[in-house]
C-alpha positions in Angstrom: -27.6 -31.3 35.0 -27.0 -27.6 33.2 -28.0 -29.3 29.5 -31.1 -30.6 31.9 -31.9 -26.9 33.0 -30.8 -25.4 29.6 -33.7 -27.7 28.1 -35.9 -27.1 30.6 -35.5 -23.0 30.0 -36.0 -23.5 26.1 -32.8 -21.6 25.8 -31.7 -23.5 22.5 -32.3 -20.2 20.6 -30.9 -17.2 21.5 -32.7 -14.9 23.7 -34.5 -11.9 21.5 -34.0 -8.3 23.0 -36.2 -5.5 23.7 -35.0 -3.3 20.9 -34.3 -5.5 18.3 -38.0 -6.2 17.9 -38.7 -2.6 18.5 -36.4 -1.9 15.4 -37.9 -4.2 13.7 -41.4 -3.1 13.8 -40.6 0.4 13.6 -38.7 -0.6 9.7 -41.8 -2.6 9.0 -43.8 0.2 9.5 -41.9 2.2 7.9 -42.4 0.4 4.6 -46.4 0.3 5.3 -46.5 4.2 5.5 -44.3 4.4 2.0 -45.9 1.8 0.5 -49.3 4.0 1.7 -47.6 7.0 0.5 -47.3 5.5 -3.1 -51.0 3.9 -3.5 -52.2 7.9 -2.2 -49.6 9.4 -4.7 -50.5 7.4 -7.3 -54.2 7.2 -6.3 -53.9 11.0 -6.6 -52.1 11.4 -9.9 -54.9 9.5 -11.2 -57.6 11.3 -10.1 -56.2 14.5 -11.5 -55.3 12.7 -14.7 -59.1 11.9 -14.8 -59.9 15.6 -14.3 -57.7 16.9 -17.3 -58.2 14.4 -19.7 -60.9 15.8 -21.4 -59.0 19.3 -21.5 -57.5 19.2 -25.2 -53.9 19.6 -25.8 -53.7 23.6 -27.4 -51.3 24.8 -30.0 -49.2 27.7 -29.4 -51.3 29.9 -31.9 -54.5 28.9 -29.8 -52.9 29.8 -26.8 -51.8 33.6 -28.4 -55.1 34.4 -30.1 -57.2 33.4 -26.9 -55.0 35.4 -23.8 -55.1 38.3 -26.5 -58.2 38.6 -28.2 -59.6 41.8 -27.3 -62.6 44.0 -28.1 -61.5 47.6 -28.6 -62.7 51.0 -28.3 -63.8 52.0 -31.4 -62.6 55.5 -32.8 -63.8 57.5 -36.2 -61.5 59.9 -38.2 -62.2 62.3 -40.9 -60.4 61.9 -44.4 -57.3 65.0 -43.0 -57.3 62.2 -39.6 -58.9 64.7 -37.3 -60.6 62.8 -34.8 -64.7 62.6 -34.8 -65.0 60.6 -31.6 -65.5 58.0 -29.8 -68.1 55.2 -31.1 -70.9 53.8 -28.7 -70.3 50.9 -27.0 -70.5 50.1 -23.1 -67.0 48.2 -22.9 -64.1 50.6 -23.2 -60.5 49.4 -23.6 -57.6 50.7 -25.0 -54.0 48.3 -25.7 -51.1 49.1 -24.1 -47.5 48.2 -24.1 -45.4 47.8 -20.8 -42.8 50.7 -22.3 -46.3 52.8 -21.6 -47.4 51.7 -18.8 -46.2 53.1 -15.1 -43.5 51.2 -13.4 -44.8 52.5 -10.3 -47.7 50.4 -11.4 -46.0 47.4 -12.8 -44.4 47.1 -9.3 -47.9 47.9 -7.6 -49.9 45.2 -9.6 -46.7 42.3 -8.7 -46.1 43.1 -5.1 -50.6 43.0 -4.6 -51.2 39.9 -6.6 -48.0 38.0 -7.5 -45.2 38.7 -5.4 -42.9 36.0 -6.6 -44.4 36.4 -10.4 -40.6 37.0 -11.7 -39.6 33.9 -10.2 -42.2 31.1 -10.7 -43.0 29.3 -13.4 -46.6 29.6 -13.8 -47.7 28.1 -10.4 -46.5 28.8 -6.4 -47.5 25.2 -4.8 -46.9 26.7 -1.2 -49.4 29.4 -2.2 -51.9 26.9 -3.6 -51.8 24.8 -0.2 -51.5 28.2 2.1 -55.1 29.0 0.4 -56.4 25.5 0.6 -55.6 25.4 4.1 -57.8 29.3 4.4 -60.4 28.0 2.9 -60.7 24.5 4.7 -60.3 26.3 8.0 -62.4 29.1 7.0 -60.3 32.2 7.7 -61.2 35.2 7.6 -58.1 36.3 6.0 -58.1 34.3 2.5 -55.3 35.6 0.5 -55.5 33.5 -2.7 -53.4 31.2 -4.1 -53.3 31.8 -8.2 -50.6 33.4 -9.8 -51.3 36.4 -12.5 -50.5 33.1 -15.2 -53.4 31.3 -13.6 -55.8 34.6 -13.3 -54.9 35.2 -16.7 -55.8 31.6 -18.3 -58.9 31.8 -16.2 -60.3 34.6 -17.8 -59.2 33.6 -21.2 -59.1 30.2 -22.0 -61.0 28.4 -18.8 -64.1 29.9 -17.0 -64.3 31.2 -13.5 -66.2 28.6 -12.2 -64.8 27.3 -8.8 -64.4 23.5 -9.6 -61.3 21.4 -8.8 -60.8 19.8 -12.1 -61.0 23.5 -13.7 -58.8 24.3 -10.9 -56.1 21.5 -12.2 -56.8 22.5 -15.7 -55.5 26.3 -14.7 -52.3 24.5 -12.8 -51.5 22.3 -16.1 -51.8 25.6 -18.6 -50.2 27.5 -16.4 -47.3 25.7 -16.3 -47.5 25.5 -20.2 -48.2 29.2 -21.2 -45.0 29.8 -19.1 -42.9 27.7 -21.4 -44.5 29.4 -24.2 -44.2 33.0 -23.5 -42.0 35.2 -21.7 -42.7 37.3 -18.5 -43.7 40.4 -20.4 -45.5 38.6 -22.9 -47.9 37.5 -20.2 -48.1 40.6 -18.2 -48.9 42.8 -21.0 -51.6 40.5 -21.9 -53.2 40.4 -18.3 -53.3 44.3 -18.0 -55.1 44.7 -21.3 -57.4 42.3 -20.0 -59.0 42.5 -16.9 -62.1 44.5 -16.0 -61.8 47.3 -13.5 -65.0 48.8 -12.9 -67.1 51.7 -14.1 -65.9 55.2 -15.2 -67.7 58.6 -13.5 -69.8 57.9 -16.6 -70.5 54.8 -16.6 -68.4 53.1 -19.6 -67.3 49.7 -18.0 -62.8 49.8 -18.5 -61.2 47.0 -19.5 -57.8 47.2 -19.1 -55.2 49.3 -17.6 -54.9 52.4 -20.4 -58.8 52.8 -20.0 -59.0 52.7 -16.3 -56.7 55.4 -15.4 -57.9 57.2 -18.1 -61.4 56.7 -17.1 -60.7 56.9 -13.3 -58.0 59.5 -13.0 -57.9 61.1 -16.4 -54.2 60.2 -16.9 -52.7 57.6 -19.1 -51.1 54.6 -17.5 -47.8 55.7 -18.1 -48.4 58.9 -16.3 -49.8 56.9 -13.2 -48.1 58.1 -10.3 -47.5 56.1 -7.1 -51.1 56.4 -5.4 -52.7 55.6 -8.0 -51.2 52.6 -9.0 -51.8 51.3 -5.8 -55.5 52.3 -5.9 -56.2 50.7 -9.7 -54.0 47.9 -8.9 -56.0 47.2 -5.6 -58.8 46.9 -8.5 -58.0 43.9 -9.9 -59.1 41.4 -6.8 -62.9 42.6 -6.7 -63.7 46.1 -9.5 -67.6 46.1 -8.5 -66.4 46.6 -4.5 -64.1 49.1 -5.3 -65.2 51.7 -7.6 -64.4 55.3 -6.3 -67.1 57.4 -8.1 -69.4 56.7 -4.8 -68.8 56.6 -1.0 -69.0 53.3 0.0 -66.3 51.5 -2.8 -64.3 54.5 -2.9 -63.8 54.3 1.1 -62.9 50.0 0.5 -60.8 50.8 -2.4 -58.7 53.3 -0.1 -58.4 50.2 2.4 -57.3 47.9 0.2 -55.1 50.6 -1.2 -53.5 51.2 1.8 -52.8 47.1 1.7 -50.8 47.1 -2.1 -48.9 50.0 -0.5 -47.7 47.8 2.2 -47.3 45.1 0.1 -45.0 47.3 -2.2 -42.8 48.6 1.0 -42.3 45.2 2.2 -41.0 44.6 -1.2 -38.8 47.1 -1.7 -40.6 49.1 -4.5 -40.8 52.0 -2.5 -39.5 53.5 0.7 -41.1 54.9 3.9 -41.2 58.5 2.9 -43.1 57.6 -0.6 -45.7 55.3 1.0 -46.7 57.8 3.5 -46.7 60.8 1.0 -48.9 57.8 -0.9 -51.2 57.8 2.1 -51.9 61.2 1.8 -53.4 61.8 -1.6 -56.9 62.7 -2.0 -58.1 60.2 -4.6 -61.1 62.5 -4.6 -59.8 65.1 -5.6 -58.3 63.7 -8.4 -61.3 61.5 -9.8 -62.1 62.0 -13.2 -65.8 63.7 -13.4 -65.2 65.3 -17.1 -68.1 64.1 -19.5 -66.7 62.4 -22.0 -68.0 63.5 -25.5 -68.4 61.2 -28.2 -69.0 61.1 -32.0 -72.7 60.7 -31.5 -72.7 63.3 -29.3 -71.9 65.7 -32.1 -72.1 64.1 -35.4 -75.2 61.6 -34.6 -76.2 61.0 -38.2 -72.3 60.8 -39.4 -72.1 57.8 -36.6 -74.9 55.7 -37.6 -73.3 55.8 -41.1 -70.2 54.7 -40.1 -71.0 52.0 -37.7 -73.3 50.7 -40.9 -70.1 50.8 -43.2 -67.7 49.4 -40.8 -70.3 46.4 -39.9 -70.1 45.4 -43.6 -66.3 46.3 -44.1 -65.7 43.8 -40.9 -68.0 40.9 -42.2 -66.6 41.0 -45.8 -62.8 40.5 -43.8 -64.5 37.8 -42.6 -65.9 36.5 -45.5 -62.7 36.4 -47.4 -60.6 34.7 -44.0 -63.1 32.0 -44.0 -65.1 31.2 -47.2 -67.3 28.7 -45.5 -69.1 31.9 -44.2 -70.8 32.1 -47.6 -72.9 29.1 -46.6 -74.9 31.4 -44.5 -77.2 34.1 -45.2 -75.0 37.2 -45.7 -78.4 39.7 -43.9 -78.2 37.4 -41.2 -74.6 37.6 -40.7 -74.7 41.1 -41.4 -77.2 41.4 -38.2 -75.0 39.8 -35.7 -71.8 42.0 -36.9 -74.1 45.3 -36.1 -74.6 43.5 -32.6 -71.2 43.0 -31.9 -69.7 46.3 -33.4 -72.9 48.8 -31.6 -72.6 47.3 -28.6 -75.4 49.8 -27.1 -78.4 47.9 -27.9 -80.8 51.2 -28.6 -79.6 54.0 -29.8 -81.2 57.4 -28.0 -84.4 58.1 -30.4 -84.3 61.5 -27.8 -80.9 62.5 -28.8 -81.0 61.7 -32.4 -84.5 63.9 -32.7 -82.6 66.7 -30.9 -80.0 66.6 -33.9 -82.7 65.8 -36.1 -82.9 69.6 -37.6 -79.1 68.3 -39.4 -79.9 67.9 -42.9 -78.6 64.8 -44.2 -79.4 62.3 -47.5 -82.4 60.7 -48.0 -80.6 57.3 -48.4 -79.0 58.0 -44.9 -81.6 59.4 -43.4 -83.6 56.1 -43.9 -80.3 54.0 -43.2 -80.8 55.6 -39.4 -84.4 54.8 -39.4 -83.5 51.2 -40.0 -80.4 51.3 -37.7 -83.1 52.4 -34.9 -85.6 50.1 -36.3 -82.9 47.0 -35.9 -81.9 48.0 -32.2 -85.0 48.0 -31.0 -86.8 44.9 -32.3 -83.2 43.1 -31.1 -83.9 43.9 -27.5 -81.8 45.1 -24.7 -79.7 44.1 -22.6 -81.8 42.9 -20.0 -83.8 41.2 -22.4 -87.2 42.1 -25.1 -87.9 45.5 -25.2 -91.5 46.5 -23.3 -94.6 47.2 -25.5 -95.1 50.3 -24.1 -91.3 51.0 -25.3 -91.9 50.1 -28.5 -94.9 52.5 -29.2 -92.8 55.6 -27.7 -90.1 54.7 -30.0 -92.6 53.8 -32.8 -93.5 57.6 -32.4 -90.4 58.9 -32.3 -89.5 57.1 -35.8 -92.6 59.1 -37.2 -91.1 62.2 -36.2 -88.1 61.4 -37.9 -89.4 60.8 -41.3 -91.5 63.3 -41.1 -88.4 65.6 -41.0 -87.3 67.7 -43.9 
């Protein structure tokens, strides 16, 4: 009778419980989610591998010459080294070394824009996703993920273009440059640099030695607390905060206020230094000086010398690559004025003004084609007007007329 009822129940297998099968789904579940977490991972890897390929592998000698190759202020000397002056150009940047450069700054520029830069090793990845998640939840408070490595290889080697396979690109070479160079090595390179903004005159800086020059009047290593904070508030946007007018001088002193609190959390200074900080009158202590330059005083003596060194620095080039022959030498001669001027006219006004300097006839007429050269080549904002052209056309008359 119980084998009847046993038979009757289908109770010839035992009885499954509750959580057994509740075990059992939750493992096979478990295995879906890794398996999911693989095909995304590895779904992932590819796409980024897709995004890089096409970035070539660089050498270590690419790497160097791009993250420090640097246009220079140009300077002329007479024969006994006493200085004539500055050349013309509208980008002015001097190279420093760290051993010349602030520590107050140094501490200023790490603590603003890469806290952890002693640490990392090219890249933060819970920066990079803190500013992912900013940007896809549209803060208003973006604080950027990108290291001084990765700001650095963006202006050098990679463009600023806001794309996500330049954006992997930067991750890859930042990671790399780190192997190659040392902490210094990459710090010195990013200071000499990057622009920050316009002097009182109008010169655009490049780099830290020009900028407090240009903006305080000081060189970097005589930077004091304040105004590290101020130049290395800078670096994020130089346009916003230049302090030769109202308006970016009253943002810089916000955002200086912010590298000073950055700095204080950090330890690089204490309470009593970052209120004295507070306190200075960046005002005050602008730099408003003119700056004089060689042409300024010695206008025919300038052209000369920027036509000598033009053809001094293409022969270098000539003889460093000989395939440089192949082209026409006047041509190449052209483009090396371009690059070494800088200033695409030179001021007919001024040079008439100094015109009563007696000079050669051979220089004289070396000016005239200088002049001549400038102003067929354009400006910067593109062809020179007709109208221009007369006035200078006339001016160029007066000049040869002369004695």
């Amino acid at each position: 009778m119980g084998k009847k009822d046993d038979s009757a129940n289908g109770s010839g297998r035992p009885r499954t419980s509750f959580w057994y099968t509740f075990i059992k789904i939750i493992k096979i579940m478990t295995l879906m989610l890794f398996m999911g977490v693989l095909f995304t991972g590895g779904a992932a890897a590819g796409y980024v591998a897709s995004l890089v390929k096409s970035d070539p592998v660089r050498s270590y000698n690419e790497i160097y010459n791009k993250i420090n190759n640097n246009n220079l202020t140009g300077f002329a000397y007479f024969r006994d080294k006493s200085l004539i002056g500055q050349l013309q150009t509208d980008e002015d940047r001097q190279l420093v070394s760290l051993d010349h450069v602030s520590p107050h700054f140094i501490d200023a520029i790490t603590s603003a824009e890469d806290r952890y830069f002693y640490q990392h090793h090219g890249v933060v990845p819970s920066s990079i996703a803190r500013a992912g998640i900013q940007q896809l939840t549209g803060s208003s408070v973006q604080t950027g993920g990108s290291t001084l490595t990765q700001q650095l290889i963006k202006q050098t080697i990679l463009s600023p273009k806001q794309t996500m396979d330049r954006k992997f690109k930067e991750i890859f070479l930042a990671l790399r440059v780190e192997r190659m160079f040392t902490k210094d090595q990459i710090l010195t390179a990013y200071i000499n640099k990057m622009y920050l903004g316009k002097s009182y005159q109008g010169s655009n800086l490049y780099g830290i030695e020009a900028a407090a020059q240009g903006i305080f009047g000081v060189s970097a290593k005589d930077l004091n607390i304040a105004q590290s904070a101020y130049l290395a508030g800078m670096f994020q946007a130089p346009y916003s905060y230049i302090p030769f007018n109202d308006g970016g001088r009253k943002a810089g002193i916000v955002r200086q206020k912010y590298v000073l609190s950055r700095m204080l959390e950090d330890h690089k200074i204490n309470q009593n230094e970052y209120e004295e900080a507070l306190k200075y009158d960046i005002k005050a202590h602008l730099n408003t000086k003119p700056k004089e330059k060689a042409f300024d005083k010695y206008p025919y003596l300038t052209v000369e010398i920027e036509e000598r060194a033009a053809v001094e620095l293409l022969n270098q080039d000539l003889e460093k690559n000989p395939d440089l022959k192949k082209q026409n030498y006047q041509t190449l001669l052209e483009e090396k004025k371009r690059k070494f001027g800088r200033v695409a006219i030179i001021s007919t006004q001024r040079l008439i003004k100094h015109s009563t300097i007696k000079c050669r006839p051979l220089v004289r007429m070396r000016i005239i084609s200088a002049l001549i050269y400038r102003i067929t080549s354009g400006t910067r904002n593109g062809p020179i007007s007709l109208s221009r052209l007369v006035l200078f056309s006339f001016r160029i008359k007066q000049a040869l007329s002369l004695a």
